[in-house]
N, C-alpha and C positions, 0 to 999 in steps of 0.2 A: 504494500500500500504506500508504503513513503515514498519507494521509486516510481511511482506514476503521479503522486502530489508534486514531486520533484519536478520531474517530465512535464510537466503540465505548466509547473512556475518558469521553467528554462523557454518552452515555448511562448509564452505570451512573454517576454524577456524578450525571445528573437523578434517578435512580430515589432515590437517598440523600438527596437535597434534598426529593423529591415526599413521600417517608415520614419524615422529619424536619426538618419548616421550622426549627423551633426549635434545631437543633442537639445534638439530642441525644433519643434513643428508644431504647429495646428492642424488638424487630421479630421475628416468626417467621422463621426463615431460609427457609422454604416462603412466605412473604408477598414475597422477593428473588427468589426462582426464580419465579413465577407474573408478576412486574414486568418480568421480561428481564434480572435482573442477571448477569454471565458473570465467574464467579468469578477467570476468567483473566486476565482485565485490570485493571491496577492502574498508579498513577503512582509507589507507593514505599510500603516497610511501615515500620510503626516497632514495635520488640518490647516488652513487659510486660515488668514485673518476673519474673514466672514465662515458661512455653516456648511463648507464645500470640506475636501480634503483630496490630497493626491492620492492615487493606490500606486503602491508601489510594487515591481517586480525583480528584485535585487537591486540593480543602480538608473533603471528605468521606470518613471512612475507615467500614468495619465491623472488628466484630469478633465472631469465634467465641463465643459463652458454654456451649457444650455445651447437653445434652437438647433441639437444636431450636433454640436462641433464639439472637440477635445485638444486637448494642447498635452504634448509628452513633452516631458523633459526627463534630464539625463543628471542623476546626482554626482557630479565629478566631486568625491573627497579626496583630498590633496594628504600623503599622506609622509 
């Protein structure tokens, strides 16, 4: 079971990476669902200043921006 939670968190990871090399894009949330991303699996959220929060998938999160659309970003820790 952990190695398909695994598998599952590494793919929505690629899918965030594949539509954002750069680290950062605004994306149709219909362009994540047609990719295979599974809104259910995330490795940790972190919240906005407002009632939103990113989901994260290791060092790639999304986030909701209403009317349809999502913005990824890419958590670079400097280490």
């Amino acid at each position: 079971m952990r190695s398909k939670i695994h598998r599952d968190l590494k793919r929505n990871r690629d899918i965030l990476h594949e539509l954002a090399p750069s680290g950062k894009r605004k994306v149709k949330r219909e362009m994540l669902q047609r990719a295979g991303f599974d809104w259910h699996f995330h490795t940790h959220r972190i919240p906005t200043r407002g009632d939103r929060a990113y989901q994260f998938c290791y060092d790639y999160g999304v986030l909701e921006l209403g009317e349809g659309m999502c913005l990824i970003v890419q958590n670079k820790i400097s280490a």
